[in-house]
N, C-alpha and C positions, 0 to 999 in steps of 0.2 A: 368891590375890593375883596379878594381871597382872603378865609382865614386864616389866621399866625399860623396854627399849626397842623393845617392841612396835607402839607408836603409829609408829614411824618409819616399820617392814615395812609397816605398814597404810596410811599415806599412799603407800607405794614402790607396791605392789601398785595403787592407784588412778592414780597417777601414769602406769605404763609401760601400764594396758589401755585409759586413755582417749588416750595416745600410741600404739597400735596404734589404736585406732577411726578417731582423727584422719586415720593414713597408709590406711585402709580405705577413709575416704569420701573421700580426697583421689584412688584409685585409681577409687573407682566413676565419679567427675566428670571423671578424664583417659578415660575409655572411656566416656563417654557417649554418642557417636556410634558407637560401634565395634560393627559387626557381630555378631551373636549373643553379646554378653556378657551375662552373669547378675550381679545383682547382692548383693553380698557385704556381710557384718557377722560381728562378732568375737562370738561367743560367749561369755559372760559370767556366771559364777556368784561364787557369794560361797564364801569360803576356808572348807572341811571341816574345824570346829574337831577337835585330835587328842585322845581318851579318856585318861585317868589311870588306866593300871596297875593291876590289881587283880581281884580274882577276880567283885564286881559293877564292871563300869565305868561308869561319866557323864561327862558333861559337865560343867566346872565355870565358872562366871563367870566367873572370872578370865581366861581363854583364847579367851573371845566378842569378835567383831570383829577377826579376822583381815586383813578386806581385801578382793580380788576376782580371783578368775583367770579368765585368757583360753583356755578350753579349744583353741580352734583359729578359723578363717575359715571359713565356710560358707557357701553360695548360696540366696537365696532363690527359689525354686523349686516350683511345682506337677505333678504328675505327672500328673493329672485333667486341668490345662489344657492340660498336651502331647500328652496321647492325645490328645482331642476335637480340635485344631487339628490332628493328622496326620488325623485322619480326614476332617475338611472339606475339609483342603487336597488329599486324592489326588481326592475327589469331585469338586474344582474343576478337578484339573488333567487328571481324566478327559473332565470337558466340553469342556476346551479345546481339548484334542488332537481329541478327536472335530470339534468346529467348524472347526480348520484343515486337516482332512484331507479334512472335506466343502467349505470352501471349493476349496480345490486342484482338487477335480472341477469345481465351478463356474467356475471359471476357464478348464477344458475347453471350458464350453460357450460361455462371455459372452466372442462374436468383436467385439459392441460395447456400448453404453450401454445397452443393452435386455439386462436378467437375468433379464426372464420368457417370453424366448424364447429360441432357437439360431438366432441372425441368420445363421450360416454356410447350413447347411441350408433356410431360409428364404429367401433370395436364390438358393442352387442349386435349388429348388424353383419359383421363378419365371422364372427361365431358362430349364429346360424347360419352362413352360405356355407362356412369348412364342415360344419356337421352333418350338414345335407348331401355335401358332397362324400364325404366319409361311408352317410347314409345308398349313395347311389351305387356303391363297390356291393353291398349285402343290404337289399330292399327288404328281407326278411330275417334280417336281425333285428330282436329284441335290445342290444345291447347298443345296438349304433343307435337304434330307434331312441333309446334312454338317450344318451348325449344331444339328439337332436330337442330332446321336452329339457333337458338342462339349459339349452343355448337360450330356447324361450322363455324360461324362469328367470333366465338371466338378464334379457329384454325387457321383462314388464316390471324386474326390479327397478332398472335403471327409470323404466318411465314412472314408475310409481316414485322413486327418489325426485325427480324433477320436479313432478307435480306437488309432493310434501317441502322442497325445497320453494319454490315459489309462493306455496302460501306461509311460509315463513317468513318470505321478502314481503308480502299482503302484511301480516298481523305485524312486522317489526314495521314498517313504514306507518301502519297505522296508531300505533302507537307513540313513535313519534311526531305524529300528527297532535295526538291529542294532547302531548307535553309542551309541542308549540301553542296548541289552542291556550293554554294555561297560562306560558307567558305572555303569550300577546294581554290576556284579560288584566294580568297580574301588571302591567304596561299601563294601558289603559287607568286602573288605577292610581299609580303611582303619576299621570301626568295631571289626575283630575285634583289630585291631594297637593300637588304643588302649585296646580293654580290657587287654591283656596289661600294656600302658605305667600304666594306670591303676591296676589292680591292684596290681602291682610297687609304685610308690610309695607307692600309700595303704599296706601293709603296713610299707614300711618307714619311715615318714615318724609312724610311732605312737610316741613319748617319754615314756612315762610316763603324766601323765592329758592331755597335750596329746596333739589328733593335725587333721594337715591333708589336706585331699584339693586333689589338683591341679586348681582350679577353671579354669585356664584348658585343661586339656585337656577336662573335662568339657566347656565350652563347645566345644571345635572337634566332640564327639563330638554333642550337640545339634546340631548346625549341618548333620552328616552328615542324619542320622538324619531334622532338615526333610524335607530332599532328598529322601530315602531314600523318605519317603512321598507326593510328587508321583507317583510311578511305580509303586507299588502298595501296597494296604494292610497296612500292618504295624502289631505290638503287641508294647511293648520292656519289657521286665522289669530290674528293678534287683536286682541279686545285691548279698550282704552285702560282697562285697571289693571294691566301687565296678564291676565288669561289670556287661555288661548283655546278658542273652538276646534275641533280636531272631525273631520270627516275621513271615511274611511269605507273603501268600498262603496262609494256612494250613500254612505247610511253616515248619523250624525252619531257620532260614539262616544265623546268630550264636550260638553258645555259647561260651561264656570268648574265646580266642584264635582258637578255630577257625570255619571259616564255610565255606557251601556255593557254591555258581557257577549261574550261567543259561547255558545254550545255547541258539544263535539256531541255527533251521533251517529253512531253506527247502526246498518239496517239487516237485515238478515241476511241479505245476498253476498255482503259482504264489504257492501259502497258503502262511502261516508259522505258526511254533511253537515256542515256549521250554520248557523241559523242563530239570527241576533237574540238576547233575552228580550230586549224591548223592544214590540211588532212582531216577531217571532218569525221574518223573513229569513229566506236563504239569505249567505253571506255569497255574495258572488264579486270578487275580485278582476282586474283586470292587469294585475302586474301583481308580484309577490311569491314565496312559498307557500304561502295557504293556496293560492292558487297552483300550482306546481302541486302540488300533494294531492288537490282532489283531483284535479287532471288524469295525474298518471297511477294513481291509487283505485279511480273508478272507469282508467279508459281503456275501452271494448274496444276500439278502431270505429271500420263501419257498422259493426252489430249491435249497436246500441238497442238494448231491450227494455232501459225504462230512462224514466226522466231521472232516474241518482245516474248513471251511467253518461258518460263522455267518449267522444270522439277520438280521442287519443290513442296513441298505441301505447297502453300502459299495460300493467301487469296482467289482469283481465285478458287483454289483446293475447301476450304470448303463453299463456294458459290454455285460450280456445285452438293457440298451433300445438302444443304438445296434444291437447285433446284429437286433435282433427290427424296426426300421425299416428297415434293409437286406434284410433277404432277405424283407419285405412289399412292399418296392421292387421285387425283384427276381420277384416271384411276378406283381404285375401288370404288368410290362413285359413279363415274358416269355409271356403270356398275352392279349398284346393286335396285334401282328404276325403275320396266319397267310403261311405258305407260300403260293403261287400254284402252282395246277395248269393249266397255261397249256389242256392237252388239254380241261381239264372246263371251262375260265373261270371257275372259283371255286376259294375255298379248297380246300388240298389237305388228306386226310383220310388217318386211319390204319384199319387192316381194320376196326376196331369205327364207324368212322361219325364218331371223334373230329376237329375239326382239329388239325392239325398248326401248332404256333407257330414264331417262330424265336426264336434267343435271343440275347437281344439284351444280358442282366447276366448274368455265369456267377465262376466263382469262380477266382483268380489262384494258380496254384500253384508249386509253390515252383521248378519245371524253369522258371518264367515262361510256361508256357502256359497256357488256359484249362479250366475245368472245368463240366460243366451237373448232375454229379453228386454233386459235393463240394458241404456245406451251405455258402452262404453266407451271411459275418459282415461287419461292418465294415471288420475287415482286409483282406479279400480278395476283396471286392467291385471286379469291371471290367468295363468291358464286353469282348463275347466276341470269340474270335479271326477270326467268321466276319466279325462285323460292322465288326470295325479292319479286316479284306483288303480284303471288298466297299466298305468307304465308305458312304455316303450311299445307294447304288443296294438296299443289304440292306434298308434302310426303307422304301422301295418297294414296295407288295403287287403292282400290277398296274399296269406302265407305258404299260398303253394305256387305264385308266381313271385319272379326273380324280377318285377317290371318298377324302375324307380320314377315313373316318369310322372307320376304324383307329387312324391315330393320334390321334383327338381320342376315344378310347377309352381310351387312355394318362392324358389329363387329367382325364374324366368320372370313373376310377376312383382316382386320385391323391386328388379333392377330395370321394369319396365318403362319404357323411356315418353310414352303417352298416357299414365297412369295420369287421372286426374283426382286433384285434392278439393275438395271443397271445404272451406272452413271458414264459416260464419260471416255468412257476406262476402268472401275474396275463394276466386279459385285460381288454383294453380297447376299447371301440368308440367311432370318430368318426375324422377326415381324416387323413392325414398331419400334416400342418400341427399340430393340435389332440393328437395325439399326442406332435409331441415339444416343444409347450407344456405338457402334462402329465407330462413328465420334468424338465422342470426347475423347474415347479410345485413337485413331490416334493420335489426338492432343496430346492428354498429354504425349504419349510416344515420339512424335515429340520435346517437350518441354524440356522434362528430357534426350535426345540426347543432345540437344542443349548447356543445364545445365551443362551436367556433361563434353563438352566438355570445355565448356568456363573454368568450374572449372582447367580441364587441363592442360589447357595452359595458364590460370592467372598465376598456381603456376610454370611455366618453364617461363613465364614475370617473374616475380618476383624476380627468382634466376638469370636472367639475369640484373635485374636491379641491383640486389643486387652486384653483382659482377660489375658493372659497376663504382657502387659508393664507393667500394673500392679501387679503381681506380682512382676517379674524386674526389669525395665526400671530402667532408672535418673533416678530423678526431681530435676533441678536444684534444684528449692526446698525437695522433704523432705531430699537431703543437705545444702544449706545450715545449715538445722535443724540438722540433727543435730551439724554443724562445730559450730556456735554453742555447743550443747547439751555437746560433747565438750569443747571449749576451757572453759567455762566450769565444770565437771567438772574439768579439769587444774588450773585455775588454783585449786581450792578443796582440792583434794589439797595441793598446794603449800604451801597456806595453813596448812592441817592440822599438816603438817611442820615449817614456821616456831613453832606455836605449842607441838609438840611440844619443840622446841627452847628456847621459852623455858622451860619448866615444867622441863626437865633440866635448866636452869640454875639456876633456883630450887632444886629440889633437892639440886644437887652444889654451886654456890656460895653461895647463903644459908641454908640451914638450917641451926641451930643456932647462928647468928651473935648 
């Protein structure tokens, strides 16, 4: 036999879980817009009829329909969906980083509307051809001679600009390197302090057969963890006490409360290197911007000269082409002015029969003198100490001949169409001119790789996010529903209750009348 007033408990128990549902989806609907929230429902089972006593126990009739209990609030949530989208997303955000870091160099070269050439270099390069030419009208003029050492001061400004601009793009990128390395750390801990917080609660937030986890910290700790995987790739494990172990880079960087650090370290040469606090290994990434940043912050191309150095055509890389156009600058200028042996009337010669050149590009050292011995680079590309004294008169082969056929040796060899480049592991043959249109050739095809990767894998982010917030996400017209669905649930509980009512009336005041 049911107890008298069992029906009440059973309407009561319907009544207060679809009055939580109510306040559940009235909550997913105030957070609809709200950044990283997961969205929530009350968990709902039907009331565990209790056994009768006895050596066999059962079940009996009388004590069926109970009602329904609200075990707790929980987040609907994929953990499938959050891997897959942390992994598209460091992919994405490894492309991007790599694409602004090689824009940044382009920006080096693009002095205007034209980005498939180096208008700077291009224009310096034709200032010397009109001054030479200028020069070939009067081969002993002092004053053409001056315009022509002006044209070349004007050259190894521009390369000397290049090369001061690109290690600005080196020190601003590494820099921002190291601001990432800080967040990420600053990450890291902020996910180890929420496990501890996480943890803590959910243990003690357990009553009996209800129990709730703090969904809204969960969400801040999702929110990290997004983040967390823009910068490198990680794989986060859900532990039974609501933690979560966080691997990273293949290195374990989150367990319970505790977590490891990045150190950012710069080497002399000028590569960088992160390397965990705990073990003190490299940090070596396989998706992310931390990977992106050491990539193309330390990549030579093929010249790789030490284990900091990478493969990449990163800033390194277009550093050793301005390099390797300078001192190919400086190889035929300096090779095309010979000495005068006034005694002989011709060029003057060393004991083997060689001529003797003058030099006219040498390399800028750091006393501010000049050097013909020290390699010249970009940086330190000038013309030489001999030819700032003498002036115009050092370009001069022979001031009692009218023969320009030295300096238009200068041009013939400038616009030489077998010239061969060699620079650092890669050679290339064709002009000047044609050389460092093939530098930025590279780049821009470097660029629209980059591009049209990140485009790819935005839109596989995307469909994974999309899918994820079908999921999570909070959808206006299914909680509509569900209001509808809950209130209309309430209100039949209610009803329940009322009719309970009457039938206890019938029993206790008309029976037996």
């Amino acid at each position: 036999m049911r107890p008298t007033f069992m029906g009440f408990e059973t309407a009561k128990t319907s009544i207060f879980a679809n009055q939580k549902s109510i306040d559940i989806v009235g909550n997913n609907l105030a957070n609809l817009d709200t950044n990283g929230y997961t969205r929530q429902r009350v968990d709902r089972v039907s009331v565990v009829v209790a056994s009768s006593a006895g050596r066999v126990s059962q079940n009996r009739v009388g004590l069926m329909g109970q009602g329904v209990e609200a075990l707790g609030v929980s987040q609907l949530r994929d953990s499938y969906l959050d891997q897959r989208f942390r992994e598209e997303y460091a992919n994405t955000a490894y492309h991007n980083e790599a694409t602004d870091i090689l824009k940044d160099i382009q920006s080096v070269f693009d002095d205007g509307n034209d980005v498939s050439s180096m208008t700077g270099l291009t224009d310096a390069m034709e200032k010397i051809f009109d001054s030479i030419q200028d020069f070939a009208q009067d081969p002993t003029s002092s004053t053409t001679a001056n315009i022509v050492m002006s044209a070349f001061v004007n050259m190894t400004q521009v390369l000397n600009q290049l090369d001061s601009k690109l290690q600005n793009v080196l020190e601003q990128q590494s820099s921002d390197m190291k601001v990432t390395t800080d967040r990420v750390n600053q990450l890291l801990q902020q996910v180890a302090q929420l496990n501890k917080t996480i943890s803590d609660q959910d243990m003690s937030l357990l009553t009996g057969t209800e129990s709730y986890q703090p969904n809204e910290l969960l969400d801040e700790r999702n929110l990290i963890l997004d983040e967390l995987a823009g910068y490198g790739d990680i794989q986060v494990t859900q532990k039974a006490d609501g933690s979560v172990d966080v691997v990273m880079g293949g290195v374990s960087v989150v367990t319970g409360d505790s977590f490891n650090t990045l150190n950012y370290v710069q080497h002399d040469d000028g590569t960088v290197a992160l390397t965990w606090r705990n073990g003190g290994e490299n940090a070596q990434f396989t998706s992310g911007a931390l990977k992106a940043d050491l990539e193309f912050i330390n990549g030579r191309g093929t010249n790789v000269q030490s284990s900091n150095e990478t493969p990449q055509k990163g800033i390194p890389y277009y550093r050793d082409k301005i390099n390797t156009y300078a001192n190919a600058m400086a190889y035929v200028v300096n090779h095309s002015i010979p000495e005068w042996d006034a005694n002989k009337g011709a060029p003057a010669t060393d004991a083997d029969g060689n001529i003797i050149y003058k030099t006219l590009l040498a390399a800028k050292q750091d006393n501010g003198k000049t050097s013909n011995t020290i390699s010249i680079t970009a940086g330190n590309i000038t013309i030489s100490d001999e030819w700032r004294a003498s002036g115009g008169d050092y370009f001069v082969v022979n001031p009692d001949e009218a023969d320009p056929k030295y300096a238009q040796s200068i041009a013939t060899n400038l616009t030489q169409s077998d010239f061969t480049f060699k620079s650092f592991g890669e050679t290339f043959t064709g002009t000047f001119e044609e050389f460092s249109t093939d530098i930025v050739s590279t780049l821009g095809s470097e660029i629209s790789y980059q591009q049209n990767r990140a485009e790819a894998t935005s839109s596989v982010t995307n469909d994974f996010l999309a899918r994820r917030d079908e999921v999570s996400g909070v959808s206006r017209d299914e909680e509509t529903a569900n209001l509808l669905q809950y209130q209309k649930s309430f209100e039949a509980a209610a009803r329940v209750m009322n009719v309970m009512d009457e039938l206890l009336d019938v029993i206790i005041n008309q029976m037996g009348l």
